[in-house]
Kinemage of the C-alpha trace (Angstrom):
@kinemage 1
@onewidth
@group {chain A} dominant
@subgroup {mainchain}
@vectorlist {calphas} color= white
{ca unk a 1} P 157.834 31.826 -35.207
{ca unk a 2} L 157.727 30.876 -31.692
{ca unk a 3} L 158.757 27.140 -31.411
{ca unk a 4} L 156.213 24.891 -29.111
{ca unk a 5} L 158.743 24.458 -26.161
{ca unk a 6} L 161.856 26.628 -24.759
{ca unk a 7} L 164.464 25.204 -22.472
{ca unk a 8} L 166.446 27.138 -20.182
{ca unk a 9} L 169.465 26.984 -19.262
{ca unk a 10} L 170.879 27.486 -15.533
{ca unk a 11} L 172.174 30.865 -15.299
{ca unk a 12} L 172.111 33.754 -12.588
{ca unk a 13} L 169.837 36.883 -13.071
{ca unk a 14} L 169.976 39.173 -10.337
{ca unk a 15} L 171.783 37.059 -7.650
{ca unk a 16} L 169.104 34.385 -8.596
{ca unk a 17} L 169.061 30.711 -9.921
{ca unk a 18} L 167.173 30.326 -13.183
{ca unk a 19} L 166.554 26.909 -12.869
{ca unk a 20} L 165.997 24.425 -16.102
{ca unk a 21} L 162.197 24.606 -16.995
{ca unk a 22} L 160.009 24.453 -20.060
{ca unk a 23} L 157.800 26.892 -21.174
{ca unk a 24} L 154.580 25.617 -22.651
{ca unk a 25} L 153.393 28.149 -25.274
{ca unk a 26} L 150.063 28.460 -27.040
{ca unk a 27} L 150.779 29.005 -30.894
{ca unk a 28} L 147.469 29.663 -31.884
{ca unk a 29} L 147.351 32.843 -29.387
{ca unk a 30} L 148.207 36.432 -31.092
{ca unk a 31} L 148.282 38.293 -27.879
{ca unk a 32} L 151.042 35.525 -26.720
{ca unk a 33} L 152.639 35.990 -29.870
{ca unk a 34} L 153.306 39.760 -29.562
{ca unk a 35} L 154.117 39.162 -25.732
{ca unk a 36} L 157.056 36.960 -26.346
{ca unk a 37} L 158.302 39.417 -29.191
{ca unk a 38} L 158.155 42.338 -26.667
{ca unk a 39} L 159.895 40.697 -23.974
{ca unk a 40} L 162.425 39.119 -26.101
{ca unk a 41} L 163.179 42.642 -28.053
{ca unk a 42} L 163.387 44.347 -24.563
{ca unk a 43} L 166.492 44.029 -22.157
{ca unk a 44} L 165.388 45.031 -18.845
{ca unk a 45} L 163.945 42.583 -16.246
{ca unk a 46} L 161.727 45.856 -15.221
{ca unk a 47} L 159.714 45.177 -18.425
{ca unk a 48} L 159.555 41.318 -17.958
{ca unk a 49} L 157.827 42.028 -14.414
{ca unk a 50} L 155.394 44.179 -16.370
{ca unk a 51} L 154.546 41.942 -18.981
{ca unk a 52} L 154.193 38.685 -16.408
{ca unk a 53} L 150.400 39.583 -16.061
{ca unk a 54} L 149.918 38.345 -19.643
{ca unk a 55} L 151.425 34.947 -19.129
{ca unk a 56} L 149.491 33.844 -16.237
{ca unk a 57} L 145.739 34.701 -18.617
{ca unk a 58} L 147.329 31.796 -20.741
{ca unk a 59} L 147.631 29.224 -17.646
{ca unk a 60} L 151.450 28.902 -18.338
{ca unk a 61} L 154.114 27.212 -15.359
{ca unk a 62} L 153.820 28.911 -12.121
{ca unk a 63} L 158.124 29.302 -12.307
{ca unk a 64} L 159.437 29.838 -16.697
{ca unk a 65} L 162.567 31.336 -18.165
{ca unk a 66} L 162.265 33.606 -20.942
{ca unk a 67} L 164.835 33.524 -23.460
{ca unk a 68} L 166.014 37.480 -23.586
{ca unk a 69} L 169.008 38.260 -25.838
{ca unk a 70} L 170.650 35.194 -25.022
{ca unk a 71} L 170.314 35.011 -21.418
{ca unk a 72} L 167.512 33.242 -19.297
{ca unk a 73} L 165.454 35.835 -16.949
{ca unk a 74} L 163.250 34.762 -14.689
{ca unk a 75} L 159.904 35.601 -14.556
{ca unk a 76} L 159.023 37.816 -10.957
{ca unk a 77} L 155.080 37.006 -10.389
């Protein structure tokens, strides 16, 4: 289940600040669903990049941290 809101926490990714933010998620949206349970299964930041497309169709904060494995990536648009 994916809960309504996800904090971050500051950590680095790639020589970058992930800064705190919360990630507004749509629990009624399948597609979301099965985005967030690819990108949290997978371990590279290549595949976050690919998936970011699908997060902007649901209208979500221009700058979000994905939870991945324990460790906060930022999302490249």
């Amino acid at each position: 289940m994916v809960p309504r809101q996800l904090r971050s926490q500051s950590v680095k990714n790639s020589n970058r600040q992930c800064h705190t933010a919360i990630l507004e998620v749509f629990p009624n949206s399948p597609r979301w669903k099965r985005s967030v349970e690819y990108v949290w299964t997978s371990l590279e930041a290549r595949r976050l990049r690919i998936m970011s497309h699908l997060f902007t169709r649901f209208q979500l904060l221009s700058k979000i941290c994905i939870p991945l494995g324990g460790i906060f990536f930022r999302v490249k648009w």
